[in-house]
C-alpha positions in Angstrom: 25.2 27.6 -6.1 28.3 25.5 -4.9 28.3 22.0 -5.5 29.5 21.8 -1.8 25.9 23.7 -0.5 24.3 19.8 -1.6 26.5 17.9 0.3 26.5 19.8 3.3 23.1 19.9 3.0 23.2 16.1 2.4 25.9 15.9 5.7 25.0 18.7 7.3 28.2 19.3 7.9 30.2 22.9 6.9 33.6 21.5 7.6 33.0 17.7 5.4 33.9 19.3 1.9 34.5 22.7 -0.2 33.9 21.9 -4.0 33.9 24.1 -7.5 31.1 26.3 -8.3 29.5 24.9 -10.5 27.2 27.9 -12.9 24.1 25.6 -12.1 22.8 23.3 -10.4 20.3 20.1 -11.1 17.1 20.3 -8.1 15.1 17.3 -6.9 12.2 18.9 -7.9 13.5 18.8 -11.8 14.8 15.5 -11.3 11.0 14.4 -10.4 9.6 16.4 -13.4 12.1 14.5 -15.6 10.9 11.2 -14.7 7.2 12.3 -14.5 7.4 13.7 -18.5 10.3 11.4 -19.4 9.6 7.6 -18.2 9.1 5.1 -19.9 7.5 2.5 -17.0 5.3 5.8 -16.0 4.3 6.2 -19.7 3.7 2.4 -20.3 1.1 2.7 -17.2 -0.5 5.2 -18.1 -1.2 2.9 -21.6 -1.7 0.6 -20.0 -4.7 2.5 -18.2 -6.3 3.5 -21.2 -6.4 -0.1 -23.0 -8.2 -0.6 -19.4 -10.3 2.5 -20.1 -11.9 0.6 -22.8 -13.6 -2.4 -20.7 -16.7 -0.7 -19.6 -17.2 0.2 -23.5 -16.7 -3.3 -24.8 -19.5 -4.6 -22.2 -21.3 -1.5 -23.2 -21.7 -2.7 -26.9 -22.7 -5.8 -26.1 -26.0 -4.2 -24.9 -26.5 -2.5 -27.8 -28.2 -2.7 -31.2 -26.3 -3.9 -34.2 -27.1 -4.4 -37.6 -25.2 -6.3 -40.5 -25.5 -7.0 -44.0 -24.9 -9.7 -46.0 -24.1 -10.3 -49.6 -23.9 -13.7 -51.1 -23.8 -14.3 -55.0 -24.0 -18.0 -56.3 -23.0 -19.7 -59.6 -25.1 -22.9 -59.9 -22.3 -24.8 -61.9 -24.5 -27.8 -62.3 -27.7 -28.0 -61.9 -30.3 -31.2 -61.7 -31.3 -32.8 -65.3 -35.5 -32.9 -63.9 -35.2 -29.1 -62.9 -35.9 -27.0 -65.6 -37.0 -23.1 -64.0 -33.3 -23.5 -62.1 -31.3 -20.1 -61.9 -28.0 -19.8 -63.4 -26.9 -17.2 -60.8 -28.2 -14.9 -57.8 -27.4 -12.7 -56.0 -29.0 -12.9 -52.0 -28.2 -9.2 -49.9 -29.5 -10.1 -46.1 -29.8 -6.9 -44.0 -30.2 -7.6 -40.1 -30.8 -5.6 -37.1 -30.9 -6.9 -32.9 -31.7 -5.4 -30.4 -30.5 -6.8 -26.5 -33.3 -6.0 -24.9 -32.6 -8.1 -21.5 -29.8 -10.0 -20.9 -30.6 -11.4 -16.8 -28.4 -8.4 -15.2 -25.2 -9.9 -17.6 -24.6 -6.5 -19.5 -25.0 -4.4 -16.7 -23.1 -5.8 -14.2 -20.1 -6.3 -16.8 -20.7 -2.8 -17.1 -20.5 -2.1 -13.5 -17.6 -4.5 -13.0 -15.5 -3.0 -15.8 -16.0 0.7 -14.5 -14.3 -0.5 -11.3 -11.5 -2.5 -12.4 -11.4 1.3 -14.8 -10.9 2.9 -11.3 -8.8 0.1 -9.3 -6.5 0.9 -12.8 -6.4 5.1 -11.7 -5.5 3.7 -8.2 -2.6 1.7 -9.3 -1.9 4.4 -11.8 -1.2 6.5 -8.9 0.7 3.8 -7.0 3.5 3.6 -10.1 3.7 7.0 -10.2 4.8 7.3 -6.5 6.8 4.0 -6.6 8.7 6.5 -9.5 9.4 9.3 -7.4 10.9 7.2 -4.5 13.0 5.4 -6.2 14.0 9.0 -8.7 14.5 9.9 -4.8 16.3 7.3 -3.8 18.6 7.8 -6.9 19.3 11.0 -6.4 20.1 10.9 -2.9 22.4 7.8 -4.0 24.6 10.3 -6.4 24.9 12.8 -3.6 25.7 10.1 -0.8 28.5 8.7 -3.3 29.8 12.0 -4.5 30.3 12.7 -0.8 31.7 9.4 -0.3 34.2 9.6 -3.2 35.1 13.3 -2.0 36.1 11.6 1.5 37.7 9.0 0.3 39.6 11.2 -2.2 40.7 13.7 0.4 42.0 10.6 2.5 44.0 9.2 0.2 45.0 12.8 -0.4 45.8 13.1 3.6 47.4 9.6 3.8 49.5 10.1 0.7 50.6 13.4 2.6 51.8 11.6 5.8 53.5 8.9 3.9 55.7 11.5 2.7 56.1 13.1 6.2 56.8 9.6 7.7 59.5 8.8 4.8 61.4 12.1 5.5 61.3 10.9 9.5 62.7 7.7 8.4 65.0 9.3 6.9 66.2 11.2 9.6 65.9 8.6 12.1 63.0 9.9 14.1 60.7 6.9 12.9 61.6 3.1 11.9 60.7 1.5 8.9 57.3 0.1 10.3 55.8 3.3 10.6 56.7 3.6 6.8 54.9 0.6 6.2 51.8 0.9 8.4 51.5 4.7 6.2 52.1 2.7 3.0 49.3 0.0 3.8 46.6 2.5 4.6 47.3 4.5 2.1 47.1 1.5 -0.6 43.8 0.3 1.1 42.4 4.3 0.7 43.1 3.8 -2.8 41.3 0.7 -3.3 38.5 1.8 -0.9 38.9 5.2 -3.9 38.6 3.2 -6.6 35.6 1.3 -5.6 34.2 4.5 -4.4 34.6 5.7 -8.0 32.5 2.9 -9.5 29.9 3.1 -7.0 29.3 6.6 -8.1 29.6 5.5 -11.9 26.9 3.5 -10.7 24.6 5.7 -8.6 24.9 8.0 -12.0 23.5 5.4 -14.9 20.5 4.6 -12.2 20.0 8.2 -12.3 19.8 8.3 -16.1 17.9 5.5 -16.5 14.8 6.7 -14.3 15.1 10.7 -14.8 16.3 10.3 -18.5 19.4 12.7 -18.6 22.6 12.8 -16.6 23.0 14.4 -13.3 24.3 17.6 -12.8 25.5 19.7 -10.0 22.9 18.3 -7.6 21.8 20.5 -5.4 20.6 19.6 -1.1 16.8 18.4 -1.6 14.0 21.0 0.0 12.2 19.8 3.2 9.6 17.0 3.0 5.8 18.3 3.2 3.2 16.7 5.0 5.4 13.8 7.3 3.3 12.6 10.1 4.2 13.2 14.2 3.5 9.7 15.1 3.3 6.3 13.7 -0.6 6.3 14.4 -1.0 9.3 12.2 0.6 7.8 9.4 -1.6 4.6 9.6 -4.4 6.3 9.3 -3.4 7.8 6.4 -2.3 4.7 4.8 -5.5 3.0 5.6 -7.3 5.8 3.8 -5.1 6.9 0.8 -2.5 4.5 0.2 -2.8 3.1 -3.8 -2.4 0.2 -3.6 -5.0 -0.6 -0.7 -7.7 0.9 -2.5 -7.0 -0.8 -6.1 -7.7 -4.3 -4.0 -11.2 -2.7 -2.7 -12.2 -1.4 -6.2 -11.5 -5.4 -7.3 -12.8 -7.2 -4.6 -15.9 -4.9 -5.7 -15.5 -5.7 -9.6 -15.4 -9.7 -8.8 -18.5 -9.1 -7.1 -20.3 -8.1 -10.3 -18.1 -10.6 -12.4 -20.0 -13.4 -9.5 -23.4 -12.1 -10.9 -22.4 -12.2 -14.4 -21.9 -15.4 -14.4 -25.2 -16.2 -12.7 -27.3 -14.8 -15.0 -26.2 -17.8 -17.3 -28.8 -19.2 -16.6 -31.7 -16.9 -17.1 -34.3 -15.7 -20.2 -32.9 -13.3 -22.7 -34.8 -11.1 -24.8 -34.3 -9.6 -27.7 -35.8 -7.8 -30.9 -34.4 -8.3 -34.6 -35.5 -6.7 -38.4 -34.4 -8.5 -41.4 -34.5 -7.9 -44.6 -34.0 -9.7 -47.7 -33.4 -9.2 -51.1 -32.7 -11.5 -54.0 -31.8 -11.1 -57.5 -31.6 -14.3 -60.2 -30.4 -12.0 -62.9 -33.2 -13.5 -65.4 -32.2 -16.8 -65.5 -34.9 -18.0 -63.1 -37.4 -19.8 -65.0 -35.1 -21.2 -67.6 -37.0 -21.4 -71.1 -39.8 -19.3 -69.8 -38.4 -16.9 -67.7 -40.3 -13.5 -68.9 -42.9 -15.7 -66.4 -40.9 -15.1 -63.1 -39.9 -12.1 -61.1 -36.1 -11.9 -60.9 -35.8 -10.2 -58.2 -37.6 -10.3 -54.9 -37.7 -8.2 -51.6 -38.9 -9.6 -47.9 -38.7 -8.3 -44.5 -39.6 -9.8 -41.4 -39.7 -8.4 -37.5 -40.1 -10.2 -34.1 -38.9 -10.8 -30.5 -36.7 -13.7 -29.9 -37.0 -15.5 -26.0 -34.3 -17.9 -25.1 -35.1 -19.8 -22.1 -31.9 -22.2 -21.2 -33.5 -25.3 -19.5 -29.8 -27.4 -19.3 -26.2 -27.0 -20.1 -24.5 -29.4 -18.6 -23.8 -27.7 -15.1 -22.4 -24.9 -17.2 -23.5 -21.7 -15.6 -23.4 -23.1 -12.4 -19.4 -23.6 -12.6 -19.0 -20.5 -13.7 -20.8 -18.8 -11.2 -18.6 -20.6 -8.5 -15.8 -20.2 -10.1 -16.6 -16.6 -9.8 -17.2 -16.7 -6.8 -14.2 -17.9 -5.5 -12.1 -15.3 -7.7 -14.4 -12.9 -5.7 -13.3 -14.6 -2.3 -9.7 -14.9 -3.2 -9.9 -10.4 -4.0 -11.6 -10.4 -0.7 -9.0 -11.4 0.8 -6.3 -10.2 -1.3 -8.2 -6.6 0.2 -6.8 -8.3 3.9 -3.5 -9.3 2.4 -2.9 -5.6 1.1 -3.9 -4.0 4.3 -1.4 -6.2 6.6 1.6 -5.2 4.0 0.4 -1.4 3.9 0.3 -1.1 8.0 3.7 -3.3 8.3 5.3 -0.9 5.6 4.2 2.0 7.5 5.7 0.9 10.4 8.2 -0.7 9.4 9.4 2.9 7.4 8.3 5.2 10.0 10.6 2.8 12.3 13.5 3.5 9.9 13.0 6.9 9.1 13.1 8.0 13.1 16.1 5.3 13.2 18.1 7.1 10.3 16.8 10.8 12.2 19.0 9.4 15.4 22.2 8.2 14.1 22.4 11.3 12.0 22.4 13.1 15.7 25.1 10.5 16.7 27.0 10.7 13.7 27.2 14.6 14.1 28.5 14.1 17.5 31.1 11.4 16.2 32.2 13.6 14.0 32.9 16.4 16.0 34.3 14.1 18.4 36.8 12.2 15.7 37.8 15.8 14.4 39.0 17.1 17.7 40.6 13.1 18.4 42.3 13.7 15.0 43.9 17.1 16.2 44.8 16.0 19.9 47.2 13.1 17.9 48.8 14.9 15.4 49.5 17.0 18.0 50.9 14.4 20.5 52.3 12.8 17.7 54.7 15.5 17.0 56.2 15.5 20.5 56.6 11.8 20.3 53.6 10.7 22.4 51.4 9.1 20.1 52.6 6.7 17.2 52.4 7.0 13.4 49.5 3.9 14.3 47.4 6.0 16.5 47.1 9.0 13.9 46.3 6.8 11.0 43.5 4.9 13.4 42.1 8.6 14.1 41.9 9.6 10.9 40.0 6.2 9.7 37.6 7.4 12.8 37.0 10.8 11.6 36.9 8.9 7.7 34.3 6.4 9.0 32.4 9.1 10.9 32.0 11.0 8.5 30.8 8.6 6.2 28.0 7.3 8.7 27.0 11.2 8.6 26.3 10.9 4.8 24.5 7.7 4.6 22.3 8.5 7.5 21.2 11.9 5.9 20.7 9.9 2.7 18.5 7.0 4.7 16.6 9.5 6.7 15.0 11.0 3.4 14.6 8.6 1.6 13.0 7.2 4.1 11.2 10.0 4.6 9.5 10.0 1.1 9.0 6.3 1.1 6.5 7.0 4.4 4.8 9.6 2.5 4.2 7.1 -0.5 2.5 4.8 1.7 0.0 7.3 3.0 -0.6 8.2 -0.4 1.2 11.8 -0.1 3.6 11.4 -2.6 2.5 11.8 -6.0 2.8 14.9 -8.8 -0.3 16.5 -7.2 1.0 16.0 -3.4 4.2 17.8 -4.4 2.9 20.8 -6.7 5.5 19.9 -9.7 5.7 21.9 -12.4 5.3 19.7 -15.1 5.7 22.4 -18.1 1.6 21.8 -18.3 -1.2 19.9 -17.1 -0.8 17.3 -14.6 -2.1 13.7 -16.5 -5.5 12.9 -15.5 -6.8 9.6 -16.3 -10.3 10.4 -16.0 -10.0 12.4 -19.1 -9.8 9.6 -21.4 -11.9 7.7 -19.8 -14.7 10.3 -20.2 -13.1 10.5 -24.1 -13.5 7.1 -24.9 -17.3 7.0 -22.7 -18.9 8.6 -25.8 -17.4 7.1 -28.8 -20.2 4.5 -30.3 -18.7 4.5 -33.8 -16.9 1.4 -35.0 -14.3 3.3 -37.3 -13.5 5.7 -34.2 -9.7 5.0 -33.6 -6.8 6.9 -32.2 -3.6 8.3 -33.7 -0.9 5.1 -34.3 0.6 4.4 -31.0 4.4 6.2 -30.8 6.2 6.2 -27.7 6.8 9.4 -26.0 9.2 8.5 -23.1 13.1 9.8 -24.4 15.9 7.2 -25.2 19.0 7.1 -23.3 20.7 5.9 -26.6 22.9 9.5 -26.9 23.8 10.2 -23.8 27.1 9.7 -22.6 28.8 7.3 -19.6 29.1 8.9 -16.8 32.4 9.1 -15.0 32.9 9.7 -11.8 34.7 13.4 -11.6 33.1 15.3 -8.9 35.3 18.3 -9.4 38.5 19.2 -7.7 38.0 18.9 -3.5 39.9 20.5 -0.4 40.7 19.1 2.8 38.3 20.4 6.0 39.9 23.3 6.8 41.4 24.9 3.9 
């Protein structure tokens, strides 16, 4: 595919620019799958998830039986003079097993609290991964916008270095006067600035690119239609309201400090439990001193029973916890209020820019087709002496600037785009069908995985990281291939 079919599908435009062929070229679709297998803030998150993962089974143990041993061995170094059955040594193995067997509602709602902080985790899981993909979006649309840009500049600079010449042989002749030489040399030295900063903004545009996707950009290709945009700002509320990430992570925690408020309530109630011990002891025959054949060296007890604590004062203790719960619970309720009034003025305020972007791409295709035929009406008054070198070098900046307002509002109107369907919650791997080269990630698988693990030496592989490095990759310059005027 042409490099030229992106940017005119980025302009929409046939007459902006005619570049190479290129023998392939990069989509917006791979780009996304790049960042989605590839990033390193994606990857950390998803860690990130799974260290949460574990919360509901560290409050999980706590209800739990445990057991323990204990081995002590003592060396009486000196021993009292009147004491003469003492032990030289012994050896004391203490075997002990608990059982929770209520706990006031602690262990539970810990439990209950942790498994939805575990799902607010999923929610913002989902909320990075679609705050990703707008900004591997926005960076793509960014090399295409600046490609286009450097293109126009290039071919003006091209254009004005052209009638520099023509106005230098007209000098010569006598047709023109050595202002009209100068005016052509001024524009054409700011083009080249305006060329040069074009140039690094494109460098620039390119390492973003690199840094989110995770390899350099190739012949980019015009992105596909976006699925699934709304017909009205009311439409796209709603779906906020419902779906967007970041909304429904503050419900899940407002819900989780609920539980964490009757955690610390049950401070201050009766728990009860069960424990087994055992004991053995073994004196190594030196109990008994002199006549130790008389005493048993070694002994074995066990004892059973069910131990009641009933707390009747701490100090104010549970109390302050339990208020201070509380507020943390009042302060997620309203953080829940908080996220709603950012998600509806995001909406709006997106939905607002993307129909804003929509109309000045309709103007800007009408300027441009204006500022072409302006362009043409001056040269060709120009060459019968009725328009100066001034006007045709102020109608080519028009068509320039035109042009350029084109690009950036095709660039603002998707991006936009996409950054609306993030907000309703539309705009993640599974919204988008990408094909990932296998199965989408699914945090509910390891938090089913790690849901029946009870054994204390169960751990996981030692942690590597798995997003790529950048490290080899080379700078990016800002080539964009060889360009024609419109027209040729």
């Amino acid at each position: 595919m042409m490099r030229s079919a992106a940017l005119l599908g980025l302009v929409g435009s046939a007459s902006l620019l005619a570049l190479a062929a290129p023998a392939q070229a990069d989509t917006l679709r791979e780009a996304l799958v790049g960042a989605y297998n590839t990033n390193p803030t994606l990857e950390g998150a998803r860690a990130n998830q799974r260290a949460t993962d574990e919360g509901v089974i560290i409050q999980r143990a706590q209800g739990l039986p445990s057991a323990n041993v204990t081995a002590t061995h003592i060396e009486f170094l000196r021993q009292s003079a009147n004491s003469f059955t003492a032990p030289e040594r012994n050896l004391g193995v203490n075997a002990q097993l608990l059982v929770p067997v209520y706990s006031g509602g602690a262990i539970r709602n810990g439990i209950s609290a942790a498994k939805e902080r575990v799902e607010a985790g999923q929610a913002d899981l989902r909320n990075t991964e679609s705050t990703l993909f707008s900004q591997v979006v926005a960076a793509y649309m960014d090399v295409l916008r600046t490609e286009a840009l450097a293109a126009l500049t290039a071919n003006n600079v091209a254009v004005l270095r052209t009638n520099l010449e023509a106005t230098s042989d007209r000098f010569q002749i006598g047709d023109l006067t050595i202002t009209d030489v100068a005016q052509s040399r001024s524009r054409l030295a700011l083009a080249e600035g305006d060329l040069q900063l074009a140039q690094a903004n494109l460098i620039a545009a390119r390492e973003l690119y690199i840094r989110l996707v995770g390899r350099t950009p190739g012949e980019l290709e015009a992105p596909p239609p976006l699925p699934g945009l709304p017909d009205g700002v009311g439409e796209a509320i709603v779906s906020a309201l419902e779906n967007n990430p970041n909304l429904i992570a503050a419900k899940l925690r407002a819900e989780a400090a609920g539980f964490d408020t009757k955690v610390a309530g049950a401070g201050r109630l009766p728990t009860v439990g069960l424990f087994v011990n055992g004991d053995y002891s073994d004196f190594f025959g030196t109990l008994g001193g002199p006549v130790a054949a008389e005493f048993a060296q070694n002994e074995t007890t066990a004892n059973a029973g069910v131990r009641i604590t009933i707390p009747l004062f701490q100090g104010g203790l549970p109390a302050a916890r339990q208020r201070q719960a509380g507020a943390r619970e009042s302060a997620a309720l309203e953080d829940v209020i908080a996220a709603e009034r950012q998600v509806i003025a995001e909406t709006r305020s997106t939905y607002s820019n993307w129909q804003a972007a929509n109309g000045v791409i309709k103007s800007a295709q009408t300027g441009v087709e204006a500022a072409e035929l302006s362009l043409e009406g001056v040269r060709a008054e120009n060459s019968i002496g009725n328009r100066t070198i001034l006007d045709v070098l102020n109608a080519e900046q028009e068509l320039v600037s035109a042009r350029a307002q084109l690009v950036t509002a095709r660039r603002n109107a998707y991006v936009a785009g996409f950054n609306l369907l993030a907000l309703m919650g539309r705009a993640e791997a599974r919204d988008l069908n990408l094909d990932t080269g296998g199965v989408l990630y699914d945090p509910t698988i390891n938090a089913e995985r790690v849901g029946t693990k009870f054994w204390d030496w169960d751990r996981d592989p030692e942690p590597v990281p798995k997003s790529t490095r950048t490290v080899d990759i080379p700078a990016p310059d800002a080539t964009i291939g060889p360009q024609l005027l419109p027209g040729e």
